[in-house]
Structure formats: structure tokens, C-alpha cells
C-alpha positions as protocol buffer text, in pm:
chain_id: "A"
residue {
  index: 1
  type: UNK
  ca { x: 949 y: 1586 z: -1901 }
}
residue {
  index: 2
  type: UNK
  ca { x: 875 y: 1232 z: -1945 }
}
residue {
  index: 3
  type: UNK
  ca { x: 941 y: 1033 z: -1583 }
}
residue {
  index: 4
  type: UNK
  ca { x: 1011 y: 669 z: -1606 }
}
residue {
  index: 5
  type: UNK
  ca { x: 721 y: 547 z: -1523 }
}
residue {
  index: 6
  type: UNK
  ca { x: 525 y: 778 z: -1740 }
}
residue {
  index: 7
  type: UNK
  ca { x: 730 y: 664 z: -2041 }
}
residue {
  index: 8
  type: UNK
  ca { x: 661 y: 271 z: -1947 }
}
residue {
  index: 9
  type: UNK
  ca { x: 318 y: 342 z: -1913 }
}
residue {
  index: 10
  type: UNK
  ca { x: 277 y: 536 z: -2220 }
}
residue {
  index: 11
  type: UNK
  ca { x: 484 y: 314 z: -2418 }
}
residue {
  index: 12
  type: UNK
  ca { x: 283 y: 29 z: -2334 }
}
residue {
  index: 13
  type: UNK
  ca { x: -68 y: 194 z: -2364 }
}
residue {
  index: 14
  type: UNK
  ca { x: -9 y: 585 z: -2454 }
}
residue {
  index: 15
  type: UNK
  ca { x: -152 y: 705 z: -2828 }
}
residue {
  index: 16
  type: UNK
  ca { x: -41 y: 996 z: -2956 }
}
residue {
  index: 17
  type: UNK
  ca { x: -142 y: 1197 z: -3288 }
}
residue {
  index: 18
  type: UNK
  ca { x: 38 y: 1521 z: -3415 }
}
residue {
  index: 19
  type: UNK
  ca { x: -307 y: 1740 z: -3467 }
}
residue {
  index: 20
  type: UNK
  ca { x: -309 y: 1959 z: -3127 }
}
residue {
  index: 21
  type: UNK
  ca { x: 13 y: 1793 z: -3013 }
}
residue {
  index: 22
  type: UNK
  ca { x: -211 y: 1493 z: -2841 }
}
residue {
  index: 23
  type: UNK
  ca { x: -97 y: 1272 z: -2642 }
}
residue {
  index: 24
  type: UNK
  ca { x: -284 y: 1030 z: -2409 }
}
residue {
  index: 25
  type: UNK
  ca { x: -316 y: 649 z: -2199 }
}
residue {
  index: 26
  type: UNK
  ca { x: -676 y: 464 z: -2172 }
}
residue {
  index: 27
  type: UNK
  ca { x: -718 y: 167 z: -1936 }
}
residue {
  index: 28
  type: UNK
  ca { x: -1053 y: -8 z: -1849 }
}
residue {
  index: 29
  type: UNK
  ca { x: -1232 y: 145 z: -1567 }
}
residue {
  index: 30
  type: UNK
  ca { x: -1117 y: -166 z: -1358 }
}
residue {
  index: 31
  type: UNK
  ca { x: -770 y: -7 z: -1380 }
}
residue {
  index: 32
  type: UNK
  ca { x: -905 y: 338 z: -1329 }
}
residue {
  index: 33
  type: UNK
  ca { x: -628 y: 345 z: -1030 }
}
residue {
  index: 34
  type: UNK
  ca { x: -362 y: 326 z: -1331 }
}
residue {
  index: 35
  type: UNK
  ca { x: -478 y: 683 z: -1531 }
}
residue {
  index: 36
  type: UNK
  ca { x: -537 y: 864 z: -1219 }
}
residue {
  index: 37
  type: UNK
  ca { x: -187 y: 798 z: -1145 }
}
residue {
  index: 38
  type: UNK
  ca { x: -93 y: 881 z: -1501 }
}
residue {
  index: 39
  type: UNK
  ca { x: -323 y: 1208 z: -1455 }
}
residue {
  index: 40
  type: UNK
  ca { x: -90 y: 1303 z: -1121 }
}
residue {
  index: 41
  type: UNK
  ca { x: 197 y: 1260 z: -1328 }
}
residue {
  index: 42
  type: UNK
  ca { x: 92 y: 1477 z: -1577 }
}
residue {
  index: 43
  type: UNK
  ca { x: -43 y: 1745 z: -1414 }
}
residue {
  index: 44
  type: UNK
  ca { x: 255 y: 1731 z: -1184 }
}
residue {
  index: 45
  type: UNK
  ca { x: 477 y: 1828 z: -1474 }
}
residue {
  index: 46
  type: UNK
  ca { x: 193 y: 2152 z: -1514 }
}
residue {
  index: 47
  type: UNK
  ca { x: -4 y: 1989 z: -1775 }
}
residue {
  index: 48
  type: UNK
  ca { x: -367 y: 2052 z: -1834 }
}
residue {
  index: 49
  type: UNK
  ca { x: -505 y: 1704 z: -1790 }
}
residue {
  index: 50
  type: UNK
  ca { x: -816 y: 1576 z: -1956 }
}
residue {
  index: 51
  type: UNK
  ca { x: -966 y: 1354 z: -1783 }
}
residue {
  index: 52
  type: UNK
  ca { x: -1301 y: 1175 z: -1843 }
}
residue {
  index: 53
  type: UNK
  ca { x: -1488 y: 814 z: -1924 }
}
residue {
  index: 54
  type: UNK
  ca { x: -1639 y: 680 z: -2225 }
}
residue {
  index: 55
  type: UNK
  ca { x: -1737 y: 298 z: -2320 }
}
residue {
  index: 56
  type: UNK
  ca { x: -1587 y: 86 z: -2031 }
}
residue {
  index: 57
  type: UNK
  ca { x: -1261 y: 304 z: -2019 }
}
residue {
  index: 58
  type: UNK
  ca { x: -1097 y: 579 z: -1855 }
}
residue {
  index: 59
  type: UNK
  ca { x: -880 y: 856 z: -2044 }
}
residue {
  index: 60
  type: UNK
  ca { x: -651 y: 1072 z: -1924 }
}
residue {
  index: 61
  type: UNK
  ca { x: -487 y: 1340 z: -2231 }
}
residue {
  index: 62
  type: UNK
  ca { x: -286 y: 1655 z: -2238 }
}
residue {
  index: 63
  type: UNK
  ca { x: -227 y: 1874 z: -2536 }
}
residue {
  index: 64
  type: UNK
  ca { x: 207 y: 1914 z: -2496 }
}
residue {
  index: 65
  type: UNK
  ca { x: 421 y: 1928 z: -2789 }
}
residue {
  index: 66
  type: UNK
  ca { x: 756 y: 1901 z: -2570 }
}
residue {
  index: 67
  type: UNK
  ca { x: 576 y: 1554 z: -2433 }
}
residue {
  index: 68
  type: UNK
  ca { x: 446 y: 1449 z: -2814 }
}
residue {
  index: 69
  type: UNK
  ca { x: 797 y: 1487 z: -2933 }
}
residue {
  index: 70
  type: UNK
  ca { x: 976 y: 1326 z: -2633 }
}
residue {
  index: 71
  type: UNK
  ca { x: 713 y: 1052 z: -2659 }
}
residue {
  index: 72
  type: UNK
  ca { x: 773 y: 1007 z: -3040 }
}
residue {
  index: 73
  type: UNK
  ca { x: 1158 y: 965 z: -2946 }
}
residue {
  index: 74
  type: UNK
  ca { x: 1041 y: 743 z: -2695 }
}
residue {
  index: 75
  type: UNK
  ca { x: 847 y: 472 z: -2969 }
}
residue {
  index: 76
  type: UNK
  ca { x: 1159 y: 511 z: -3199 }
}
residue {
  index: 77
  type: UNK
  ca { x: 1428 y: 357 z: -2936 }
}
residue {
  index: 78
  type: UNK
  ca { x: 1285 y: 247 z: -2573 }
}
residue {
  index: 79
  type: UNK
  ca { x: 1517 y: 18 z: -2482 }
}
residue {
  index: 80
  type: UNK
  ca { x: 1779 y: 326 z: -2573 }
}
residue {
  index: 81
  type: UNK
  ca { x: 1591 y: 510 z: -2358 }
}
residue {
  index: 82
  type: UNK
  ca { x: 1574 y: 216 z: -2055 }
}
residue {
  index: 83
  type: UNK
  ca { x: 1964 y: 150 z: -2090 }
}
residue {
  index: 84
  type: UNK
  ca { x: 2045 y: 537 z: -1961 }
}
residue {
  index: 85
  type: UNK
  ca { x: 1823 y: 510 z: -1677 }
}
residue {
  index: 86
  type: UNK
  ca { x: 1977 y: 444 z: -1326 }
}
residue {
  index: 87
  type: UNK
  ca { x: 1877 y: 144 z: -1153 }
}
residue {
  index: 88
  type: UNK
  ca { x: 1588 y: 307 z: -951 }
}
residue {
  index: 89
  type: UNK
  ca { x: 1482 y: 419 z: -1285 }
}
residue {
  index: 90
  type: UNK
  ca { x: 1485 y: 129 z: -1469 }
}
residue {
  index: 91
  type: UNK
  ca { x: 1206 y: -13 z: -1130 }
}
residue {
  index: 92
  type: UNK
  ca { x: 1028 y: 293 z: -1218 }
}
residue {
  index: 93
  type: UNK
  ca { x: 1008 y: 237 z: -1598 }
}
residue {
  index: 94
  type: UNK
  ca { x: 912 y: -140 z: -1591 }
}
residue {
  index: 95
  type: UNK
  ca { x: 631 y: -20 z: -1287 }
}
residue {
  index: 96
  type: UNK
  ca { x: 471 y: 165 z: -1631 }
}
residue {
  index: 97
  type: UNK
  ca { x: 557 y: -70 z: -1833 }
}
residue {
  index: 98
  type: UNK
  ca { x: 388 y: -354 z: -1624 }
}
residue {
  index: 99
  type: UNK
  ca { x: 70 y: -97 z: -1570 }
}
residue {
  index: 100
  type: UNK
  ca { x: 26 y: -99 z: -1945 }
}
residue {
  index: 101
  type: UNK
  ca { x: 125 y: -418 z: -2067 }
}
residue {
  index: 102
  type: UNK
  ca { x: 153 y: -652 z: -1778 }
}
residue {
  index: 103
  type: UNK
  ca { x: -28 y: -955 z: -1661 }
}
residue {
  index: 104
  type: UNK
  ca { x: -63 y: -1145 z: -1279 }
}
residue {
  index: 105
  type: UNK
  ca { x: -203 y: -1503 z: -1253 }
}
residue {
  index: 106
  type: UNK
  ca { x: 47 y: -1774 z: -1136 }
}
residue {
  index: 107
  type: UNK
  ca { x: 294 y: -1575 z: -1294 }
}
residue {
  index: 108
  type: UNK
  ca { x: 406 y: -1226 z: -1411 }
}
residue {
  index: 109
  type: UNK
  ca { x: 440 y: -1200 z: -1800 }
}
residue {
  index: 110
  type: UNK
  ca { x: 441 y: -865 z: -1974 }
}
residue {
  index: 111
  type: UNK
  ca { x: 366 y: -849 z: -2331 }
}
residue {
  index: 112
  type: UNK
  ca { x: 502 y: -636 z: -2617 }
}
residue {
  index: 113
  type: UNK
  ca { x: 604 y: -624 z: -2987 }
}
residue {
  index: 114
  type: UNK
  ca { x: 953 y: -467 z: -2917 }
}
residue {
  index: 115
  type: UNK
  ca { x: 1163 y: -757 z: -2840 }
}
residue {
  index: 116
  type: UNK
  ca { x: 1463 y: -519 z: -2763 }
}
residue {
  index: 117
  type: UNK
  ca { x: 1318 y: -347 z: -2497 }
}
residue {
  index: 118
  type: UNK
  ca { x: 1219 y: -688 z: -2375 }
}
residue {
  index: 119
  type: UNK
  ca { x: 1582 y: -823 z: -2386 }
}
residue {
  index: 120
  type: UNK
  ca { x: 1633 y: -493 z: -2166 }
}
residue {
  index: 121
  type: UNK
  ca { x: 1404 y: -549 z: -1910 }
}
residue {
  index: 122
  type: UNK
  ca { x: 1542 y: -952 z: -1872 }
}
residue {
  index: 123
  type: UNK
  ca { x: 1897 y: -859 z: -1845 }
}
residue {
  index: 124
  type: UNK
  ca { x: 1781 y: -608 z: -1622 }
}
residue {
  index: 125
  type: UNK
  ca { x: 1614 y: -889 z: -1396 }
}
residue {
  index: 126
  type: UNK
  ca { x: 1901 y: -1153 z: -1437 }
}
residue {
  index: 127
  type: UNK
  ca { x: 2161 y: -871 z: -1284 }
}
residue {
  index: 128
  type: UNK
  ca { x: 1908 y: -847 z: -990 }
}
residue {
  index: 129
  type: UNK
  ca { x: 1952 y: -1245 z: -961 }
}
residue {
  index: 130
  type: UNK
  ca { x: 1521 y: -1304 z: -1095 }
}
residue {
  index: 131
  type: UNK
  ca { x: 1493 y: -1600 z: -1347 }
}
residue {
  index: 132
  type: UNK
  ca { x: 1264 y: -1494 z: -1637 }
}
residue {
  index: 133
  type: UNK
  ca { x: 1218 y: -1629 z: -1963 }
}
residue {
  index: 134
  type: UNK
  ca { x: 1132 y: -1440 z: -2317 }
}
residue {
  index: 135
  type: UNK
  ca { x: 839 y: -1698 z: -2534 }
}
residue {
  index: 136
  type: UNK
  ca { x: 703 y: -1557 z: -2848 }
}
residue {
  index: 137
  type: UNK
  ca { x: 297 y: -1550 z: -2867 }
}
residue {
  index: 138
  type: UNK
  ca { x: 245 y: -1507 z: -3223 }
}
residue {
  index: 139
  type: UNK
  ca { x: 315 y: -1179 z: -3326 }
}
residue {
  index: 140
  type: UNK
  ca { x: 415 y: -1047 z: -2988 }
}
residue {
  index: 141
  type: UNK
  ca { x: 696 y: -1169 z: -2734 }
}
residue {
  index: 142
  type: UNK
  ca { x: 632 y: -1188 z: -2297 }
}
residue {
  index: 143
  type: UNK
  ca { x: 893 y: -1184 z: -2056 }
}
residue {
  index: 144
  type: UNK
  ca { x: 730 y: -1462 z: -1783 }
}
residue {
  index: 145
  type: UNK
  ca { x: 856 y: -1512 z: -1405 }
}
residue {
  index: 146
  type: UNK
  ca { x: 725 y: -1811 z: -1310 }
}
residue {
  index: 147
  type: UNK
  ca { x: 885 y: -1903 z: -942 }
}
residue {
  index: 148
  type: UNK
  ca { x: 736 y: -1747 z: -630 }
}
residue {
  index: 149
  type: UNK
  ca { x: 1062 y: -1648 z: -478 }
}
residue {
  index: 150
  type: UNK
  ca { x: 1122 y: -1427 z: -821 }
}
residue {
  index: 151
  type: UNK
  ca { x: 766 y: -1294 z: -806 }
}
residue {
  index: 152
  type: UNK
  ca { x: 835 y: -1239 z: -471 }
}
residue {
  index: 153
  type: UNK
  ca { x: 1107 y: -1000 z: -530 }
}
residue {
  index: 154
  type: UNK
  ca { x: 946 y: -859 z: -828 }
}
residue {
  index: 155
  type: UNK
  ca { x: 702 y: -746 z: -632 }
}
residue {
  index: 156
  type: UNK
  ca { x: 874 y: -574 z: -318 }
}
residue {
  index: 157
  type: UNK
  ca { x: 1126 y: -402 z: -586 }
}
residue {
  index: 158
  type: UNK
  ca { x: 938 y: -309 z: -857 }
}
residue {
  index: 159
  type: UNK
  ca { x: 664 y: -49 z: -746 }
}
residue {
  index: 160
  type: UNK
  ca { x: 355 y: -149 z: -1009 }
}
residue {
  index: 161
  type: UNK
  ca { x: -1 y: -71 z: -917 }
}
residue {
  index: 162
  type: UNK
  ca { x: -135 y: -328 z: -1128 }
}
residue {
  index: 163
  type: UNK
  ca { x: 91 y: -587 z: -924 }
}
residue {
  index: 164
  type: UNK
  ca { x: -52 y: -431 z: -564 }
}
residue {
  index: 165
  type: UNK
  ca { x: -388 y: -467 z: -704 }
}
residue {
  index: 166
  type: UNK
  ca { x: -390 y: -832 z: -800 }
}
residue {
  index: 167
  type: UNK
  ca { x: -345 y: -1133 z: -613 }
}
residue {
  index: 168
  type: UNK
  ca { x: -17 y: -1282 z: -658 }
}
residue {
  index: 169
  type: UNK
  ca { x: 65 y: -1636 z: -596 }
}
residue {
  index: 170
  type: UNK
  ca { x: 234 y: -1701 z: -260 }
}
């Protein structure tokens, strides 16, 4: 049930909690383009999506006890779950994963606690020939791409929204 980039995106920014099987992503309304992709997703795979603002933020949540568990796997082991994806897969997943947890200003850097998954995702860009680095920012670790030519190719392979919606460094 769980596409790649659902799983990035959800693993980055999804909540879950077992009453009613719950299971759902909030992004400020700025990145309202980021749960109405989630809420295709979703309702592609026949869910009943919730949809709906409150504060600054947009929610988009589904009551799905096959997606709870899968996403509870998910937490327990991502970069398990990244190493078995094909290659177009692994674009896919780190898309998500950059929607969530990603950030564009003269450089890419995407944030997380899971230092694993993050030693995934950089062996993942070295085979594809992009120079990143992994720095530790207190309690959680970034994988950064600083040179244009590696944002550059980031950017035509890897098929975020959050990237097409920013202004990248040329």
C-alpha cells in the first residue's frame, strides 16, 4: 500500500496513533501543494481522505489499519525499507522524504534523527556520482549538497515538489 514517496513523506512528517487506525501528514498552508499530493496518493490507493485546515496548516488523514501497520514497520527500519527499493524508487522515496524534511537555499540539506536512513540516501547519491556531506545539528543529522552542478542533477532526477517550488541556486 505504501508508495515510495508516500512512505518518505510520511516518514518525514506523517503521525500516526493506534485509536481508529489513524494515520496522517500536516504541512503549513505554504506547502499546501505537498498534502494535496499526499491526499491523491491516498485516495488513489481507495482511501477515504480527510482533508481540511486548522491554525496555519493543512491535514490530510485516513483511517487504514493495513497503512498504520505498514507505516509502523516503516518507523522501525526505513533505511531497510529504502535498500529494497529499485533505483526509480529510491528518486521516489527521497522526493517524500525531501517534501517532509527538506530544505532549498544555496544548498539542499534534508534533516532527520535517523542517521541510517541518512547514510542510505548519501550512498545512494555518491553511486549517482552527487557529492554530499552528512553534519550533525545537535540532536539531528542533514545530508547537504552544496555545488550547483550536484543540485543541478538533484533536481532533474529527483522529482520533489518542494524543490520545483523553490528557487534553487543556478
Amino acid at each position: 500500500m505504501l508508495t515510495p514517496y508516500l512512505a518518505g513523506l510520511l516518514f518525514g512528517d506523517g503521525t500516526s496513533h493506534i485509536r481508529y487506525y489513524m494515520v496522517w501528514i500536516d504541512q503549513h498552508e505554504r506547502n499546501t501543494y505537498i498534502v494535496e499530493k499526499a491526499k491523491s496518493i491516498l485516495e488513489s490507493l481507495n482511501l477515504k481522505v480527510y482533508y481540511y485546515g486548522f491554525l496555519n496548516k493543512k491535514r490530510a488523514a485516513v483511517n487504514s489499519k493495513e497503512l498504520y501497520y505498514e507505516f509502523k514497520e516503516l518507523k522501525n527500519d526505513p533505511s531497510k525499507f529504502f535498500e529494497y527499493l529499485s533505483n526509480d524508487e529510491k528518486k521516489e522515496f527521497i522526493a517524500g522524504f525531501f517534501d517532509a524534511e527538506g530544505t532549498v537555499t544555496d544548498r539542499l540539506v534534508v534533516y532527520n534523527q535517523n542517521i541510517e536512513l541518512l547514510k542510505s540516501i548519501k550512498k545512494f547519491f555518491d553511486e549517482h556520482g552527487i557529492t554530499s556531506y552528512i553534519y550533525k545539528f545537535g540532536k539531528v543529522y542533514g545530508v547537504q549538497i552544496y555545488r550547483r552542478k550536484d543540485i543541478k542533477i538533484i533536481n532533474e532526477m529527483i522529482p520533489s515538489l518542494k524543490m520545483r517550488h523553490s528557487i534553487l541556486p543556478s
